[in-house]
N, C-alpha and C positions, 0 to 999 in steps of 0.2 A: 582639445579633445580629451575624453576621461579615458583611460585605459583601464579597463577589467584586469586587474594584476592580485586581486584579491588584500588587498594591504588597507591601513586605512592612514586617513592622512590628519594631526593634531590640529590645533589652532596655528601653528607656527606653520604648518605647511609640510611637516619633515613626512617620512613615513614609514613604518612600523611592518615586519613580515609579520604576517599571519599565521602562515605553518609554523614558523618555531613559539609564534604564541600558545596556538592551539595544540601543540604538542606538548609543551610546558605545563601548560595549565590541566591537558586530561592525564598527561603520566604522573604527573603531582599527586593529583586527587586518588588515581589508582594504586599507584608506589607505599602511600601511606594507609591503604588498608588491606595492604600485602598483597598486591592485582588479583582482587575479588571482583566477583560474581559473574556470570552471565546471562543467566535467568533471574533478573531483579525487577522487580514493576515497582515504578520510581511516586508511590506513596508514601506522603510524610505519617510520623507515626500518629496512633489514634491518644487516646487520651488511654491514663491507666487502667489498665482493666480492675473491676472492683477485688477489692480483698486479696490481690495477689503480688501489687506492687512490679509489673512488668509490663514492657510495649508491644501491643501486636502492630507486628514491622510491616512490610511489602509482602514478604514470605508467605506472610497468612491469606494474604487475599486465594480466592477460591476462584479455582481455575476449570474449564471442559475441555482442555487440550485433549484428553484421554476418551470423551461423551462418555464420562464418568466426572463427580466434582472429587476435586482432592486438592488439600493447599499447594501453593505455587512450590513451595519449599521441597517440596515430595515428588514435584515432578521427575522423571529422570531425562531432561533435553532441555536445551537453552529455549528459554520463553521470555517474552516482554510481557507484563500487564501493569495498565493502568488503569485505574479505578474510574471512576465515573468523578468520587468527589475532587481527584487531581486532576482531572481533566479537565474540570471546572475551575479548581485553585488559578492552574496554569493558562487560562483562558485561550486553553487548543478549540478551533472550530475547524480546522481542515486536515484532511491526509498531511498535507505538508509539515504543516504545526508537530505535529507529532511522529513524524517520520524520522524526523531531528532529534531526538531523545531517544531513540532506538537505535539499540548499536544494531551495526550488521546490517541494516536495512538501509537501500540507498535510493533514487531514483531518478528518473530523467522527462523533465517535462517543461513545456511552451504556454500549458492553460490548463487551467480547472477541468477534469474528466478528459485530459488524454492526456494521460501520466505511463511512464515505462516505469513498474516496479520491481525492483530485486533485491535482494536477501543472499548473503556471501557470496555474492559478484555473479551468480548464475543469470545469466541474462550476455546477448551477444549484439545488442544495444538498438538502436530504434528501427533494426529492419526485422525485429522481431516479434510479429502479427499476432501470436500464440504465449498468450500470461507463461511465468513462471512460476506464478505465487499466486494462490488459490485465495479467491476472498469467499469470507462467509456473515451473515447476517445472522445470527443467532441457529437455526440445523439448516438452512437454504444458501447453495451453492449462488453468489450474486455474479462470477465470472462464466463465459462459455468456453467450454473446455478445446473447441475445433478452431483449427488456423483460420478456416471460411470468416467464420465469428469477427474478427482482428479483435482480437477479444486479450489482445497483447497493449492498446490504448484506451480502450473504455473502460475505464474505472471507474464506477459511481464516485464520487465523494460525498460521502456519508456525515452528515451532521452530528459530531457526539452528545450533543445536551438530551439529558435521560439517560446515558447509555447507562450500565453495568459496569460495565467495563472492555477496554478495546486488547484483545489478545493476539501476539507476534510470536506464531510459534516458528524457530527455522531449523532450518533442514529440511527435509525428503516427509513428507507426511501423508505417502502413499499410500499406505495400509488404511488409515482411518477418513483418508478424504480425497482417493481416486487421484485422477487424471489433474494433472496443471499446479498440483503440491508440490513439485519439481525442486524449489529453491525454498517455500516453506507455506505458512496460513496466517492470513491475516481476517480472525474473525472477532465482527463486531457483538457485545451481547448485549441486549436493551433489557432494563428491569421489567420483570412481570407483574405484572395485577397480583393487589395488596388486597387480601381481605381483612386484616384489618381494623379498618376505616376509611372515611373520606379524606383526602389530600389532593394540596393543587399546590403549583409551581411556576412560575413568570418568569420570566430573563430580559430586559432590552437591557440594549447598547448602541453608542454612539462613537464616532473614533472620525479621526482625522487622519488623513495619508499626508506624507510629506511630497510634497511636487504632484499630489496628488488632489481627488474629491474625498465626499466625504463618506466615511462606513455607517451603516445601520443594522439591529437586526430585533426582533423578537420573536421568542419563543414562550411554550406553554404547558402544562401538563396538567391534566388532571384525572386522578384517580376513587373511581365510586366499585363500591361495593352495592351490588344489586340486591344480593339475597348472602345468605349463610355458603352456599356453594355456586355463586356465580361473581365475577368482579372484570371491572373495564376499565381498560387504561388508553386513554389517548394523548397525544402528541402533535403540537403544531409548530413549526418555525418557516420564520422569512430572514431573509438574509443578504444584504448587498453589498459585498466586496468590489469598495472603492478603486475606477483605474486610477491608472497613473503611465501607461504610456501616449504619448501623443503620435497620431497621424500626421506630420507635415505633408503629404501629398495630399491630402482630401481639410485638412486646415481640423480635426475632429481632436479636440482633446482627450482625453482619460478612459481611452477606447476597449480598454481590456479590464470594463467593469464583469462582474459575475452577479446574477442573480439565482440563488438555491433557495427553493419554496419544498415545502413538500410536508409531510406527515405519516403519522404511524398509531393504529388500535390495535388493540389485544385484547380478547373477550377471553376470561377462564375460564371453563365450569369445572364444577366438581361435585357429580350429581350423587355418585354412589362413593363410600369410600375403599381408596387405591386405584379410583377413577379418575384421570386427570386430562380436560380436551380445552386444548390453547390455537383463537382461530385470530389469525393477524394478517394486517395488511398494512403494506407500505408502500409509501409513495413520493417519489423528486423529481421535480423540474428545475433543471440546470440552462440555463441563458446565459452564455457567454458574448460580449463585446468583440471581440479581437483577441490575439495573444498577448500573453505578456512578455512579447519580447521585444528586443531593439536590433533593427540592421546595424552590422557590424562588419568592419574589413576584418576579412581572416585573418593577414598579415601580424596585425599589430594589437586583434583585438579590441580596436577603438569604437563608437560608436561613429556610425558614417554622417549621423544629421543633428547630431546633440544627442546630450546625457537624457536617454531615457523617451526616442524616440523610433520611430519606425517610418518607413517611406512606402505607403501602398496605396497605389491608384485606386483600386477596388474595395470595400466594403468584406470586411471576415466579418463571418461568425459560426458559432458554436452552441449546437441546441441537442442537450439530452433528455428523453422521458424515458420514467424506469419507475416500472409495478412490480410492486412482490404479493402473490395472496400464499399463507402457508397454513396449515392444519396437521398441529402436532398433537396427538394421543397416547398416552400413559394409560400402563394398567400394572399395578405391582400384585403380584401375587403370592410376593414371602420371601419364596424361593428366588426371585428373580420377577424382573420388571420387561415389559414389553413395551418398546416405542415403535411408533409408524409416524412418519413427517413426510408431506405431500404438498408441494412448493408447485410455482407456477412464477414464472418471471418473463416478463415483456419490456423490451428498451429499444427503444426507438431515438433514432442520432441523426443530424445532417452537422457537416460542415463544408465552408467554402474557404478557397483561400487562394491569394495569389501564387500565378505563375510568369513563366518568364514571357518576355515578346519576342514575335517572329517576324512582323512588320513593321512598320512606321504607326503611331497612331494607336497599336492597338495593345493591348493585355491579354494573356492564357487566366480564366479563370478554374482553379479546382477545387471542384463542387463534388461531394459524396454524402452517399443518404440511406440509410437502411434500418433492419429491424431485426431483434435476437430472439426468439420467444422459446423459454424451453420448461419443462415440465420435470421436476424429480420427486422418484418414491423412494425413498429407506425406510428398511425396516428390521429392528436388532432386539435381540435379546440378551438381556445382561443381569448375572446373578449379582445377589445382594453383595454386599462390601464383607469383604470376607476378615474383618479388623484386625490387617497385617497377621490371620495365621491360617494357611491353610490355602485354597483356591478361588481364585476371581477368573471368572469367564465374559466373555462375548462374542454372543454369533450374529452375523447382519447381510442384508442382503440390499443390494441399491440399482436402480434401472436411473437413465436420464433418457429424454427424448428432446433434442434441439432441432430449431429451423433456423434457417437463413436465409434474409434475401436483402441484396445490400447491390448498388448503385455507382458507378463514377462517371462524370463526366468531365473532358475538356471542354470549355467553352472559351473561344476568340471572341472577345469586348474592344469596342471600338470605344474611346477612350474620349470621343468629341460626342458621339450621340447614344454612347452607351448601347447601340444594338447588337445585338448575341447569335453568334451563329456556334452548332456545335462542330468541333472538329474532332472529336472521340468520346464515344459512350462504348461502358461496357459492364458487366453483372455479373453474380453468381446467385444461385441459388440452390441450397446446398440442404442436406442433413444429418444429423450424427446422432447416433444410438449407442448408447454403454449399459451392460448389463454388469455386473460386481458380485463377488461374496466374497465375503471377509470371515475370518476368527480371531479373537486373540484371548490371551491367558496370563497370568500373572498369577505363581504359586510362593509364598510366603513360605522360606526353609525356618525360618524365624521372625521375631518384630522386628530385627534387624536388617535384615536380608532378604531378598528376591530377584526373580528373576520374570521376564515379561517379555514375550513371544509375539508375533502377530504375521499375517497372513493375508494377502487381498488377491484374488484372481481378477482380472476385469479384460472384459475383452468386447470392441465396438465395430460398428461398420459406420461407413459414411457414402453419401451418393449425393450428385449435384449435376449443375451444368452452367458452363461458362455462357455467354454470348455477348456480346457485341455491336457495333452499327458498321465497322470496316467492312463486315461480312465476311472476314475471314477465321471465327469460330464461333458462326452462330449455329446453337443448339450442340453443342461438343459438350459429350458427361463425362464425367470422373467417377471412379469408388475407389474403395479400401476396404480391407478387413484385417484389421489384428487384437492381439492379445498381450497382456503382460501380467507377471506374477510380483509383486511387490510385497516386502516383508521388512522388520522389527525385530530386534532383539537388543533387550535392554537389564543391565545388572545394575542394581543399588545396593549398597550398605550405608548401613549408620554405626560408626564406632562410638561415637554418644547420641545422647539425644538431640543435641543442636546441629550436629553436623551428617554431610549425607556426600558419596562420594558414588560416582553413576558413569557408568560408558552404555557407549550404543552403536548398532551398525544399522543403517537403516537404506532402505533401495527405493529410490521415486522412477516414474516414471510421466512422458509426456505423452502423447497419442499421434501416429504418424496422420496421413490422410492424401488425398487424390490431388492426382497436379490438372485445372483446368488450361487446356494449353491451345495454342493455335492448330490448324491444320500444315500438317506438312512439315513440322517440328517434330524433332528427335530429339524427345526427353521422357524421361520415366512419368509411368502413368501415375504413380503413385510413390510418397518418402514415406518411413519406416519411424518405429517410435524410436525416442531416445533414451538411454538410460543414466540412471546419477546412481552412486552410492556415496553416501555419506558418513566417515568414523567419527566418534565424539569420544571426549573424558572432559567430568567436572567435577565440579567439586559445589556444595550451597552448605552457608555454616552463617550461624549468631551466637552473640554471646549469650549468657542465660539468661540475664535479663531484654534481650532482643535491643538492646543501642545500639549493636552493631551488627549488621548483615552483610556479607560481601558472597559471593559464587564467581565460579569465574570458568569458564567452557574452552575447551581447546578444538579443531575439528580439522579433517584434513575430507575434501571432496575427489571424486572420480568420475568424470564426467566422458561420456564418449556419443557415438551416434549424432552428433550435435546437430540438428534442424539449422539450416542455411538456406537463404536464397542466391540461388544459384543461376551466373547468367551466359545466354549461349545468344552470339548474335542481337546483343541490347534487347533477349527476351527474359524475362525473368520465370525462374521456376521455385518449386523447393524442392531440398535435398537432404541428404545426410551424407556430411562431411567432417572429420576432424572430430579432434581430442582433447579435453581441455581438465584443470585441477586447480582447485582452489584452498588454502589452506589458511589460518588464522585462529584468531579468539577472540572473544566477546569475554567483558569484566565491567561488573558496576558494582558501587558498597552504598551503604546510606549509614548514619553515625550523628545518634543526638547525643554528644556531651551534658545537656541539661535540660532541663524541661522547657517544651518551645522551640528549641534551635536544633533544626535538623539538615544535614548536608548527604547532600546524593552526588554522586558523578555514574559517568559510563564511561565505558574506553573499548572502542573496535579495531581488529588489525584485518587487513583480508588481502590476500595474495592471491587474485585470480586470475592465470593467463592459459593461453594457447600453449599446448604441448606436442605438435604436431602440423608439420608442413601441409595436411591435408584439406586447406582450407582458402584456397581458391574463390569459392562464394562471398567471402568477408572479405579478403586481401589480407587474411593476417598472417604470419611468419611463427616460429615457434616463439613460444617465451615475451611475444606480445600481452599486454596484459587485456583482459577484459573490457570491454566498452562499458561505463558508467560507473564503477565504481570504483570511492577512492580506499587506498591503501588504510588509511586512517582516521577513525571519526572516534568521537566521543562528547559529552556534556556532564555538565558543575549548576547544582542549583543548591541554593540557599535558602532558609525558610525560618521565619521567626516570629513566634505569635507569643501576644501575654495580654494580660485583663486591663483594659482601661477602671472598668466598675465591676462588679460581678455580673451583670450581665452583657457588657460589650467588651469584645477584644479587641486589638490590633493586630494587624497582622504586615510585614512586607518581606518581599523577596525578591531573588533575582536568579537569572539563567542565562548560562554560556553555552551554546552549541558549536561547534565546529568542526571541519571534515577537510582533508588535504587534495590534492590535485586529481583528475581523473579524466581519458580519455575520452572522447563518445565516440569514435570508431574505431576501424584499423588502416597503418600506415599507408598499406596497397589498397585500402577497398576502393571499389568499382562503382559504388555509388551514392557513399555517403564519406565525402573527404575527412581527413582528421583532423581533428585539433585536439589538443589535451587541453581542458576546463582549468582554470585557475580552482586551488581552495578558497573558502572563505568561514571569517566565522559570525556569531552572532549574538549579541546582548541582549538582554530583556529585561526590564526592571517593573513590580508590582508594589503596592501598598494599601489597605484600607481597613475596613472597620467593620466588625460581624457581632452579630447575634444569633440566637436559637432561632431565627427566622428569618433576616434579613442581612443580605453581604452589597454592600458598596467597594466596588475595587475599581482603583487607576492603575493602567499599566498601557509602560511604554515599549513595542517592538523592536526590535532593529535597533539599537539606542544611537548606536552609531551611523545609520543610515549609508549602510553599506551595498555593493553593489552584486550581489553575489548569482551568479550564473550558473542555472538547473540544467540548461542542457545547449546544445550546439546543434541548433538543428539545420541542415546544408544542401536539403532535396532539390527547393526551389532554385539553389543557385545549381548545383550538379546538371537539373534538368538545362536549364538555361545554356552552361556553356562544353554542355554535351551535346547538346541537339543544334549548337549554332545561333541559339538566342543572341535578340541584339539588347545592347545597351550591355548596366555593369553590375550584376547581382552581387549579394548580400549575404552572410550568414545572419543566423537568425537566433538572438542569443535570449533563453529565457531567463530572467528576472525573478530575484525574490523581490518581497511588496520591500519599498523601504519605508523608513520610522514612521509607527503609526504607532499615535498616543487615542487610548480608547476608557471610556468609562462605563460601568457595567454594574445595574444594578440585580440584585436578587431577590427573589419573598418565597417564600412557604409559608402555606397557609393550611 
């Protein structure tokens, strides 16, 4: 049997720890650029800018953290960006891809779109229904803010070919983007329609899984200019991420394939000038196989039927659809610019999945199905860029209107004739309302120096109703109503030009909401929001000629109120219990010695545990550390291009990610047992050949074909031998893909 111990094993058979690799290798890389950065977006540098003889580094890339643009460099808060063209370089196609290159950012997942994601350990690990980390799509919120939603596993994953660029901002991002900014924001920005000219873009690819089928994908772009003030940009991909677990119970090989289709337009106009109206729509269908994980003895962490399988009588699967229409309007007026963005998003989800047996003969199937549909307006006004002297303003105002109506059913499968009887259905259907106003200000005492303020009131209601088939709470409503003040404050200085030195106290909040409960239960109608405050200092410096970048973020959290599920008599509720803090730093440098050869690392530290006995709901004790993230993560890439002829280059490079050990629950919990995750880390190696229009790249994943485990997920078994299930459940360990060698061509046309 292979044992998940995270190590990897030579041709001789010996084997090699991993932690003190992955430690090695990211303290190295950071120690030698004097543990720099934390706000680094890991962009090789561009070519020299003309007549100046210097590199614009990662710093420069242009960021909306602020829904203002200003270089990364100037920000004052630890941010991740990666460019559109690295994101291509490094052939990321998934959340996961690129979640591994981002310090601070960790997460916990079994399959494509129901991912747990967290950002400096905030997250209290998979019984946690309600996001902590706000995702966005260029001004359109893609997460639902209310627990109803479980809007804590549905994650689009978003295709980045086209994008902009993908931006990690962490911390508390309360003020400028509401509810569920909790731990931080992860938003995507897709390039706009180009007037111009015409332009188009192709991608396929082909890749081979090891123990696995085979990958495929194509995508497309193309950009036309209609008139002088109109332009459209559209977007298409398909995409089939090869399985690679096997079914031994149903005999089904490579079960946990992924199919992601979907598309994206963008129509500009720009009829008058400082009139600006951008109408977009997007759209993904996500088909998932099975999970990608493997039954596994908890004990020993083994696989229980071979390397890289699963034992499930029943047939999973995994089906997302998700529409976005959005209609954003500009009008600049001199003095200041007026935005209005009016979004609308629908996502609709089923999945099935085993459960445990109560008879001879048969199977528990769980089957759940539902739909998120929610509508948001903002609208801000913000004066022109005040060029470091003087006053920068914004004022905004934001409403959401969400629905919900989502489904679960047990179903007992007779396992000889497949017939289905149900033995528990039940529902909610819920709503949530947020209304917002925001300010902020940033007054420049000099080009040096500032100071930056911000401000959000927001305050929601929510109202729903449980029901049922037991009949023991059908038609039972729920509400809520609260409020929270959420604010910013942020000081920069630049003692030179290349260097910038910034603290910040920033306060998030999440949104409490109604407990649908049985009849005849004694429990609170309603939990209460939670609150985070988060302190920062950093530091973001280059040398003059920009070869060297390093930043480096230090943060300490305070975390209270903490949303739990809370259980009384094997009923589940939520609550607010317990205290929790998390402290740490994020550091990354980039450093081209010569023309061509650029090296990046990142290095995360994160200390986030319980600080208080009051936490019953979890099982956890003080000074337990957090569910899913580890202590220490960080990554080392390499990059080296030069001219075959004057018009083809070469190019290859490689990437180490790695991240050390990490709990998925706590010691005592009550319904999700523990195990602490092995670390593991990860090799990539790339090479090929470009032109001014054309990239042929090989590269190989996982080089080492490592076995490295996203999360531990233990309901199926808990349910099983809490309830008296017979026979001998499983933990359910997800899998990263292993070595996939893939070829990838490109054109511009």
């Amino acid at each position: 049997m292979t044992k998940f111990t995270g190590s990897v094993s030579n041709s001789a058979g010996s084997r090699r720890p991993l932690l003190s690799t992955a430690l090695l290798l990211a303290s190295s890389a950071s120690l030698a650029a004097l543990l720099p950065v934390a706000a680094f977006a890991q962009t090789a540098p561009d070519a020299p800018v003309a007549d100046s003889g210097e590199y614009q580094d990662a710093n420069d890339i242009v960021v909306t953290a602020s829904k203002r643009s200003e270089n990364l460099s100037n920000v004052g808060s630890s941010i991740t960006a990666l460019s559109g063209d690295r994101l291509s370089e490094l052939g990321i196609s998934s959340f996961q891809d690129f979640s591994r290159l981002t310090p601070g950012l960790s997460f916990q997942a079994v399959a494509p779109g129901r991912t747990q994601i967290s950002i400096r350990g905030i997250n209290v690990g998979t019984t946690q229904p309600s996001s902590s980390v706000a995702q966005y799509l260029d001004e359109t919120p893609i997460t639902a803010a209310a627990t109803a939603a479980l809007a804590g596993e549905l994650n689009p994953d978003l295709d980045p070919f086209d994008m902009s660029r993908i931006e990690v901002l962490k911390g508390p991002q309360g003020t400028l983007y509401g509810a569920n900014a909790l731990g931080g924001v992860i938003k995507y920005v897709t390039n706009a329609p180009d007037f111009g000219g015409f332009s188009s873009a192709v991608e396929a690819s082909v890749g081979a899984v090891n123990e696995g089928g085979i990958d495929y994908s194509g995508k497309a772009m193309v950009n036309v200019p209609i008139a002088d003030w109109a332009a459209l940009r559209v977007v298409g991909n398909y995409r089939k991420d090869a399985g690679f677990i096997d079914n031994v119970a149903l005999g089904d090989n490579d079960v946990n394939f992924a199919k992601n289709r979907g598309g994206r337009a963008t129509l500009e106009l720009r009829p008058v000038d400082g009139l600006s109206i951008k109408l977009s729509a997007f759209t993904q269908r996500l088909d998932v196989g099975g999970e990608s994980s493997v039954d596994a003895i908890r004990a020993t962490l083994t696989p229980a039927f071979g390397d890289l399988t699963q034992w499930r009588p029943l047939p999973e699967r995994i089906r997302d659809r998700f529409n976005l229409y959005n209609a954003t309007v500009s009008y600049d007026f001199g003095f200041a610019t007026l935005f209005s963005t009016s979004s609308w998003t629908d996502q609709k989800y089923a999945r099935t999945s085993n459960g445990p047996s109560f008879a001879p003969g048969t199977r528990l199937s769980f089957a759940s199905d539902g739909e998120n549909k929610k509508f948001v307006q903002e609208v801000r006004l913000q004066s022109a860029s005040a060029d470091k002297h003087g006053l920068e303003w914004q004022l905004g105002a934001y409403y959401t209107n969400e629905r919900y109506n989502r489904t679960s059913t047990d179903l007992i499968v007779d396992l000889d004739t497949r017939a289905t009887t149900v033995d528990f259905f039940s529902g909610t259907i819920a709503k949530y309302d947020e209304k917002a106003v925001f300010a902020n200000a940033t007054y420049y005492f000099s080009p040096s120096f500032d100071i930056a303020a911000g401000v959000r009131y927001s305050k929601n209601k929510q109202d729903g109703q449980g029901y049922g088939g037991d009949g023991q709470f059908n038609g039972r409503t729920g509400s809520s109503r609260d409020d929270a003040i959420t604010w910013t404050v942020t000081g920069r200085y630049h003692p030179t030009e290349d260097v910038m030195l910034y603290g910040n106290v920033s306060r998030g909040y999440r949104a409490g909401g109604p407990n649908f409960f049985r009849v005849g239960q004694v429990i609170p109608t309603e939990f209460e929001p939670e609150e985070l405050t988060n302190y920062e200092l950093g530091l973001k410096a280059s040398t003059a000629d920009n070869r060297l970048t390093f930043n480096l973020a230090g943060f300490y959290i305070k975390w209270s109120s903490i949303q739990l599920p809370l259980i009384v008599n094997f009923q589940t509720f939520r609550g607010n219990n317990g205290k929790a803090e998390s402290k740490g730093f994020e550091a990354s440098t980039s450093y081209t010695p010569i023309d061509g050869l650029t090296f990046a690392g990142t290095l995360a530290y994160t200390d986030a545990q319980i600080n208080t006995d009051e936490t019953a709901g979890v099982g956890a004790e003080p000074g337990e550390r957090m569910a899913g993230t580890p202590r220490w993560s960080g990554s080392l890439t390499a990059d080296y291009e030069w001219a075959f002829t004057p018009e083809v280059n070469g190019f290859v490079g490689g990437t180490f990610t790695g991240s050390t050990n990490r709990p998925n629950s706590y010691k005592a919990s009550v319904n999700t047992p523990y195990v602490l995750i092995p670390g593991f880390t990860t090799v990539a190696l790339r090479a090929g050949v470009k032109t001014d229009r054309a990239t042929f790249t090989l590269a190989v994943d996982n080089l080492l074909d490592k076995r490295g485990i996203t999360d531990d997920y233990t309901f199926p078994r808990y349910y099983g031998e809490t309830f008296g299930g017979l026979g001998t459940y499983y933990d359910n360990l997800g899998m990263i893909r292993p070595r996939t060698i893939k070829a990838t061509v490109s054109l511009k046309i």
